[in-house]
C-alpha positions in Angstrom: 18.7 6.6 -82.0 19.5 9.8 -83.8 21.4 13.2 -82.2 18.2 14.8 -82.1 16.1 11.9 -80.7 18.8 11.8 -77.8 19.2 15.2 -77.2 15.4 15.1 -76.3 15.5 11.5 -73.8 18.8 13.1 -72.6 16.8 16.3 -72.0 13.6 15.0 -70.8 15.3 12.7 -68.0 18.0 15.4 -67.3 15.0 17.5 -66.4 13.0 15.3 -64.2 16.3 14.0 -62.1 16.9 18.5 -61.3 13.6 19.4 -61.7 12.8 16.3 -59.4 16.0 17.1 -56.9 15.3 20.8 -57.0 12.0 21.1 -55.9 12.5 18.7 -53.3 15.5 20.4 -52.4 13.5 23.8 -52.3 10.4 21.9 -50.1 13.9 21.0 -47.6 14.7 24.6 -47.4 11.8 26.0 -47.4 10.7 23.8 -44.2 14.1 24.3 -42.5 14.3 28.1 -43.3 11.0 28.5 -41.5 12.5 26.4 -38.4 16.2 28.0 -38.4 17.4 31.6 -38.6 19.7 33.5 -40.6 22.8 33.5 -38.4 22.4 29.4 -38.9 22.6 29.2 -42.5 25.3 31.9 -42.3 27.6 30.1 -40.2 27.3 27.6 -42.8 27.6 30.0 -46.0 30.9 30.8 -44.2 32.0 27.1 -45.2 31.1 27.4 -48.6 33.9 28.8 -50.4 36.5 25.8 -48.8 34.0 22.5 -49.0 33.4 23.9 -52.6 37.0 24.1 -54.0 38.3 21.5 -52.4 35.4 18.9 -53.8 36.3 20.3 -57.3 40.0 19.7 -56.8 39.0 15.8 -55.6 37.4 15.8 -58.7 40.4 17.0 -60.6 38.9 17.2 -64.1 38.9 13.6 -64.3 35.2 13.1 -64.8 35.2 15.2 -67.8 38.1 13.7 -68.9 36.0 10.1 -69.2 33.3 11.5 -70.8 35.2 13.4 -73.4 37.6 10.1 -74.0 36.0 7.7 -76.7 36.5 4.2 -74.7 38.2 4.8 -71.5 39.6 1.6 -69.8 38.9 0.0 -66.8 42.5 0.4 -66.0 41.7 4.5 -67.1 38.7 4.0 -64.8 40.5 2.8 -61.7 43.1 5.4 -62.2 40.8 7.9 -61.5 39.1 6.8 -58.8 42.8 6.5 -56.8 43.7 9.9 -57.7 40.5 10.9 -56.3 40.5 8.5 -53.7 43.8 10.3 -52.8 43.3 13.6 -53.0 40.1 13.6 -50.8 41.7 12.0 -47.8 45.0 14.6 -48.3 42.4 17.2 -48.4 40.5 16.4 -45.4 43.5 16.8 -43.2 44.6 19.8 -44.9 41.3 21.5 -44.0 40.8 19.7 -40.4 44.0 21.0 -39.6 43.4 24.6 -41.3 40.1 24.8 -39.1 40.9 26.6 -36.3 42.4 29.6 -38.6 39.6 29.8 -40.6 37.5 29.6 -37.3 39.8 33.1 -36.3 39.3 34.6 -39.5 35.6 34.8 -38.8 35.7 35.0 -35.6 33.4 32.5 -35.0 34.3 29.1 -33.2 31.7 27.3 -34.2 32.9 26.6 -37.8 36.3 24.5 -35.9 34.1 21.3 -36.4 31.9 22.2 -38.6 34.6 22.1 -41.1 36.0 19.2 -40.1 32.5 17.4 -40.1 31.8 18.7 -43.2 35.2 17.9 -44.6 34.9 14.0 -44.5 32.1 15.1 -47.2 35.6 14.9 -49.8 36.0 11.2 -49.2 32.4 10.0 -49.8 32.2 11.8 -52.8 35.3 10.1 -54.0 33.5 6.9 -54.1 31.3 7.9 -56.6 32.8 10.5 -59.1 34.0 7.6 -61.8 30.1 6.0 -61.3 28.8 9.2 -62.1 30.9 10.2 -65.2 29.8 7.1 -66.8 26.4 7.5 -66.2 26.4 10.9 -67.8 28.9 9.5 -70.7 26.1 7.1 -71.8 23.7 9.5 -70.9 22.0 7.5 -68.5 19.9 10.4 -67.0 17.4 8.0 -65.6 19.2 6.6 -63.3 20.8 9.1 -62.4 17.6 10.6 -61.3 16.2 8.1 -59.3 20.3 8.2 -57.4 19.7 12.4 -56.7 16.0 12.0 -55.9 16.0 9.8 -53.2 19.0 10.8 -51.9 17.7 14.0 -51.0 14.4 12.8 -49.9 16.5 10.7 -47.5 18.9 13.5 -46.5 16.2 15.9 -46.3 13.8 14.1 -43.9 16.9 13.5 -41.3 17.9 17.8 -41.7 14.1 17.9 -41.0 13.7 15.9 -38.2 17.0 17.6 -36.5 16.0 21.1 -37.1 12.5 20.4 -35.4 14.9 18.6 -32.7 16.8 22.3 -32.2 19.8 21.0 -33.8 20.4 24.6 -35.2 22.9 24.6 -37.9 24.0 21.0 -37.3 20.5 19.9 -39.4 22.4 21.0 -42.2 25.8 20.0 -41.7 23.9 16.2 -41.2 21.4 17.0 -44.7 25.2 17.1 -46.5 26.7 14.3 -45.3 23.7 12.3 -45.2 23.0 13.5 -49.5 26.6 12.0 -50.6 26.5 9.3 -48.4 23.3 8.1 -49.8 24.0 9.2 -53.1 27.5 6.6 -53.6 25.2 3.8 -52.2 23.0 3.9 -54.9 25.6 4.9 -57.4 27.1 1.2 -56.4 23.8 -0.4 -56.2 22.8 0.9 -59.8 26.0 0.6 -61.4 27.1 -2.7 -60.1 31.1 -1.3 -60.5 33.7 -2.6 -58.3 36.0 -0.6 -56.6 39.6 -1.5 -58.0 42.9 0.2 -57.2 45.0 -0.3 -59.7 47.0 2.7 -61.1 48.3 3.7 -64.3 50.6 6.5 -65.0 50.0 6.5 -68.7 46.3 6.6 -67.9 47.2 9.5 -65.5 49.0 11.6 -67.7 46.6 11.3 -71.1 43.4 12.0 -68.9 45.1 14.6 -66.6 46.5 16.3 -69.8 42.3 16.5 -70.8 41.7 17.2 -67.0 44.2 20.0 -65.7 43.5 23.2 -67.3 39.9 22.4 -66.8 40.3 21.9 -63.1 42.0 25.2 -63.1 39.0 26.7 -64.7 36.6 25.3 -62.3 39.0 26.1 -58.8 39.1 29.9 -60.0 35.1 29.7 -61.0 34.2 28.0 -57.8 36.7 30.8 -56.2 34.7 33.7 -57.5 31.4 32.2 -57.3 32.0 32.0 -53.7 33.9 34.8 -52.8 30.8 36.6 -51.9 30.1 34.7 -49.3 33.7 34.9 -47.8 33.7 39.2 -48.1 30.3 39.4 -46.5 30.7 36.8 -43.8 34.0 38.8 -43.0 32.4 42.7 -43.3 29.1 42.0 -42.1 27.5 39.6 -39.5 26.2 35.9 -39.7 22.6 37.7 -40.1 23.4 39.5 -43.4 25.1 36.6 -45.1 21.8 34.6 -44.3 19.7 36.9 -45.8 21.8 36.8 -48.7 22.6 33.6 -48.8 19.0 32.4 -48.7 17.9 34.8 -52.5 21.3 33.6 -53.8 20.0 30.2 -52.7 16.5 30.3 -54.1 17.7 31.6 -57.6 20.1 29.0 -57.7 17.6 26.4 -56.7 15.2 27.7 -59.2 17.1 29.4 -62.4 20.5 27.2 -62.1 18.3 24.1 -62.6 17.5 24.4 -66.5 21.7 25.4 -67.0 23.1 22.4 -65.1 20.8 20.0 -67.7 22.2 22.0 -70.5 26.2 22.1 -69.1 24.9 17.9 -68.4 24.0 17.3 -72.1 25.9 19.2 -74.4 29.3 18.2 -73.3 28.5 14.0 -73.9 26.0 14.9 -76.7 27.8 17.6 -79.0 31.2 15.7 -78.6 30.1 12.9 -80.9 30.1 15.8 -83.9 32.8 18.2 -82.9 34.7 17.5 -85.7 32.0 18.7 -88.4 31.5 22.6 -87.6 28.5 23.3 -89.8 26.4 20.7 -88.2 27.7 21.9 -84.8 26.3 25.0 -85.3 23.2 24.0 -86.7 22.3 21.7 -83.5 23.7 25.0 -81.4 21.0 27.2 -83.0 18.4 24.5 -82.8 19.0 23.9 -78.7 19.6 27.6 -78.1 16.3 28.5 -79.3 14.1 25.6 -77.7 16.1 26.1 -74.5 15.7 29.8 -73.8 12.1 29.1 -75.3 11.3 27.7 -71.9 14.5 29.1 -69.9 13.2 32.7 -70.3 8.9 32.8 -68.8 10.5 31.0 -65.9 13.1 33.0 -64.9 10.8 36.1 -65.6 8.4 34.4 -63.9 10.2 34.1 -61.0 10.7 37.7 -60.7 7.4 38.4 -61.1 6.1 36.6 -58.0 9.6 36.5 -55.8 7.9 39.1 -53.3 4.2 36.6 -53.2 6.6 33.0 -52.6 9.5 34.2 -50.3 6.5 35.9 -48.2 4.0 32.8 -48.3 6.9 29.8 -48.4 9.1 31.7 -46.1 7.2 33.9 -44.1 8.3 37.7 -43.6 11.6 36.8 -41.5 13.5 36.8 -45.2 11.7 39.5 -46.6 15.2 41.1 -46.6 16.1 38.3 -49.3 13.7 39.1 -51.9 15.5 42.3 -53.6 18.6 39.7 -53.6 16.8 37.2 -54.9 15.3 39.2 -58.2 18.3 41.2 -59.1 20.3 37.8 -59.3 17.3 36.2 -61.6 18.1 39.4 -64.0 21.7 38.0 -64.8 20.8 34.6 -64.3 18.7 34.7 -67.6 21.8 35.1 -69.8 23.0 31.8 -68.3 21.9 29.7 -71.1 23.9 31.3 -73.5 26.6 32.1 -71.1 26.5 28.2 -70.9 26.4 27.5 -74.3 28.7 29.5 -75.8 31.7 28.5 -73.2 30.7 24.4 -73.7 32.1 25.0 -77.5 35.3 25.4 -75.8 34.6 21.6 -74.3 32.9 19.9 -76.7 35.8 20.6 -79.2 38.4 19.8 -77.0 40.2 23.3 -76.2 40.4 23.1 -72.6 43.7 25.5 -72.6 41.7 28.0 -74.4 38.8 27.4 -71.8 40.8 27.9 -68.8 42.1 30.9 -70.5 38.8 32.3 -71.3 37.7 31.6 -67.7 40.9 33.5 -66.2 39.6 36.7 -68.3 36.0 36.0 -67.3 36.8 35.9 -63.7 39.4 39.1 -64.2 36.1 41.1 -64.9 34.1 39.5 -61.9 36.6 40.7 -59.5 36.8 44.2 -61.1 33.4 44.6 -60.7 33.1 43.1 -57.1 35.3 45.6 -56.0 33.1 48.2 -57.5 30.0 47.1 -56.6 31.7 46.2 -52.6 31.7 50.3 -52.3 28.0 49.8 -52.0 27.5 46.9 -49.7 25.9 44.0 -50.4 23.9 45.1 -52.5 26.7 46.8 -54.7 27.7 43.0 -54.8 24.6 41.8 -56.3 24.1 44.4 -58.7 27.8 43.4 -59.9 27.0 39.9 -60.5 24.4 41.1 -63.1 26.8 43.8 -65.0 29.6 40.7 -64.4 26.4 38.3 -66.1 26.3 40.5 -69.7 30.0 41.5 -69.9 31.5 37.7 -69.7 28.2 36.6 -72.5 30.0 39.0 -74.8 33.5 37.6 -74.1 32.2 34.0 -74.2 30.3 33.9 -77.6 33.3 35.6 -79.0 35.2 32.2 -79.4 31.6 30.5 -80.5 31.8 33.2 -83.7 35.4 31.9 -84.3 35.1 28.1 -84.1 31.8 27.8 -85.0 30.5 31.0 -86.9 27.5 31.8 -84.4 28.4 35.2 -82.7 26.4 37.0 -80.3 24.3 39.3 -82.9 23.2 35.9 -84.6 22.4 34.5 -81.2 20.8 37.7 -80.4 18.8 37.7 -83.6 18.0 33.9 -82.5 16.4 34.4 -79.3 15.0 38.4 -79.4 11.4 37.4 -80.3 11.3 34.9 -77.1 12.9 38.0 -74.8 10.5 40.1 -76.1 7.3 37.8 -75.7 8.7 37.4 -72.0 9.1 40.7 -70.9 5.9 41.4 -72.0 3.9 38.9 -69.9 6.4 39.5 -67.4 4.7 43.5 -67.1 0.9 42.6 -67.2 1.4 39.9 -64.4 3.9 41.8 -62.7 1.3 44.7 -61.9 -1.0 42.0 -60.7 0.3 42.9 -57.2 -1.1 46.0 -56.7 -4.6 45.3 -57.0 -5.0 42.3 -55.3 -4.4 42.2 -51.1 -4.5 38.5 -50.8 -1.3 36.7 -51.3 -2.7 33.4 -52.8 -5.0 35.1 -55.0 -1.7 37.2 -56.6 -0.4 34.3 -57.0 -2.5 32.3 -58.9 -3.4 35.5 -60.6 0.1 36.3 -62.1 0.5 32.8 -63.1 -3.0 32.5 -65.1 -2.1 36.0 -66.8 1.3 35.0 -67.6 0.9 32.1 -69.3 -2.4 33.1 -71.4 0.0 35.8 -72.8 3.1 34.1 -73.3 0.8 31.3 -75.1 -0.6 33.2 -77.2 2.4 35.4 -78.4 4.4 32.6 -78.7 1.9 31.1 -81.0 1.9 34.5 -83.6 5.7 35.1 -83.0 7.7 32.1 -82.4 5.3 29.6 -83.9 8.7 27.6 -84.9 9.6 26.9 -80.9 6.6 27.1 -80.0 5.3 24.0 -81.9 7.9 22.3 -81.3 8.0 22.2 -77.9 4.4 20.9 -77.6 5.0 18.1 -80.1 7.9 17.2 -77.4 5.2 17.8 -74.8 2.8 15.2 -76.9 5.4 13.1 -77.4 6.5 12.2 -73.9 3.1 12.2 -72.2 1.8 9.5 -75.2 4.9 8.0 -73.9 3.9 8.3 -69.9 -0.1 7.1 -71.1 1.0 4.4 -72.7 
């Protein structure tokens, strides 16, 4: 099977396993949401920042580490899965104990077991982080997809069921456990591994050597991404970080989607030709393009009908989260490239250079949270889209020097698709204000935008254009067959 012809499976099965998980995920929240109230997905956005680093330290880097290593060793293999075996039990104590303090510092006692609930979360996912690396080595996607997908329809349906019971926020404390717990069963069941306990420290050192500077990376990134919900849990009440929480949540569920299969994919794909820089690039352009082909009408989109879904899925009890919700899509186009252009630092092996590169990223995130913080919350937001275009500019930098594909050339690459984009994105957007009915806007904005984007895309972008439908054919001959 060619790079090409695997970049497309690896795509297509990438695709249905988030597409598949997020909209399921989004029919969850969406049904919860309605149930629940701010405050009760606040208290639990106050959790976020601690469950998140500590589940990136279990992981330790070690995952990529497999999947960048040629032909790791079962011996490699069970090395890992000790160290994280480890480390997820040391850091469940750390944080049951460290409960009540974090319980005082928002001044809300309900988070003393809620943390240490949620905390246990470290040592399921232990169980399944060397299953999963493999998987995404061999770029196994399929199964993978049929693990995520049913573990959230299972996990989902229990949050359900105990939100309609009046569990409050304790429907989704159980929807977390219940998601990795399901998810390592069927990461055993579908691998067939064996758990084995031997330890190596050869192994140790040569994968934690590929591992530690990338951990770093990903602690300070998971840091900053969740900071936010630290400074406005601690400034404002449980209410406001709901609101927020839920728009940051939507666009995360919606835009983050199509840039988690491109981080999934170009790491195992674009490693097996990192030594041969022309062709690199050459596959770069060629994924760039077709990915913010279909990346950018969905995210614009998006904004276009935030204020018709969060009012019709939601109801007008998170009205408040719609402003939140656009102004995060704005920088979360740019993700793609953001995406692409610091994978370059993975896929060729410099993961001093990336942890590096994320330290300055992350020096300008918290430069501009401070400014935008003089404004409130919504100072915040607006900072994570100036934050968005400054760190695009400092990550292609490194792309122009290993690869010779700066951010003019990727500029150049993808204007035409912007332009296209924006473009529908007006005529449908104006749609609002001329129709009353909510369903009818709807449908409406989506008819309009797509005739438009068709069409253009068909006079400008021909190139993309065709070549995503041949894809299309492709895979549904495939499916009738």
């Amino acid at each position: 099977m060619s790079l090409s012809t695997k970049a497309v499976h690896s795509f297509k099965w990438s695709l249905v396993e988030k597409l598949g998980h997020k909209v399921l995920s989004l029919i969850v929240l969406t049904i919860i949401a309605r149930i629940l109230t701010p405050e009760d997905f606040g208290i639990i956005s106050m959790t976020a920042i601690f469950i998140a680093i500590s589940t990136t330290i279990v992981d330790g880097g070690f995952s990529s580490a497999i999947i960048y290593k040629k032909n790791p060793s079962e011996l490699d293999l069970s090395t890992v899965f000790v160290f994280n075996l480890l480390t997820g039990i040391s850091l469940y104590f750390v944080l049951f104990f460290s409960a009540p303090v974090i319980a005082r510092f928002y001044n809300n006692n309900n988070l003393i077991l809620v943390i240490r609930i949620l905390s246990f979360d470290f040592i399921l996912s232990a169980f399944g982080l060397v299953a999963m690396a493999l998987m995404q080595k061999e770029l196994n996607f399929k199964k993978i997809a049929q693990i995520n997908i049913s573990s959230i329809i299972f996990s989902g349906t229990l949050a359900i069921i105990f939100a309609l019971l009046n569990y409050g926020f304790w429907a989704l404390v159980i929807q977390q456990l219940a998601m990795n717990f399901s998810r390592v069963v069927l990461l055993y069941v579908l691998s067939k591994r064996r758990i084995s306990f031997n330890f190596s420290i050869k192994s140790f050192k040569e994968l934690f050597n590929y591992g530690f500077f990338l951990t770093l990376s990903s602690v300070i990134a998971t840091l900053f991404q969740n900071s936010y919900y630290v400074i406005i849990g601690k400034l404002f009440s449980a209410y406001d970080l709901g609101i927020y929480y839920q728009g940051r949540k939507f666009q995360e569920t919606s835009t983050s989607t199509f840039n988690s299969v491109i981080s999934r994919i170009i790491f195992p794909l674009f490693s097996k030709i990192n030594n041969d820089p022309v062709k690199l690039k050459e596959k770069y352009k060629e994924f760039i393009k077709m990915a913010c082909y279909i990346y950018f009408p969905f995210v614009l989109f998006m904004i276009c009908a935030a204020k018709t879904l969060f009012i019709l899925l939601l109801t007008e009890k998170w009205s408040g989260s719609i402003i939140y919700f656009q102004l995060l899509c704005i920088g979360a186009l740019l993700l793609p490239l953001q995406t692409m252009n610091l994978g370059i630092l993975k896929v060729t092996g410099k993961t001093k250079l990336f942890f590096y590169v994320e330290i300055s990223n992350i020096t300008v995130a918290v430069i501009t949270m401070l400014i935008g913080l003089i404004w409130g919350i919504m100072g915040l937001v607006i900072s994570q889209v100036i934050y968005a275009c400054i760190v695009l500019f400092i990550n292609s930098f490194f792309t122009k020097k290993i690869i010779n594909y700066g951010i003019l050339e990727q500029i150049m690459d993808v204007k035409k698709i912007f332009f296209i984009g924006v473009l529908a994105f007006s005529v449908a957007y104006i749609i609002q204000y001329w129709v009353n009915n909510y369903y009818l806007i709807l449908l409406l904005q989506m008819i309009v935008f797509l005739i438009i984007y068709i069409l253009l895309s068909k006079l400008l972008c021909s190139e993309e254009y065709k070549r995503v439908i041949t894809i299309f054919k492709k895979q549904l001959h495939g499916i009738l067959e």
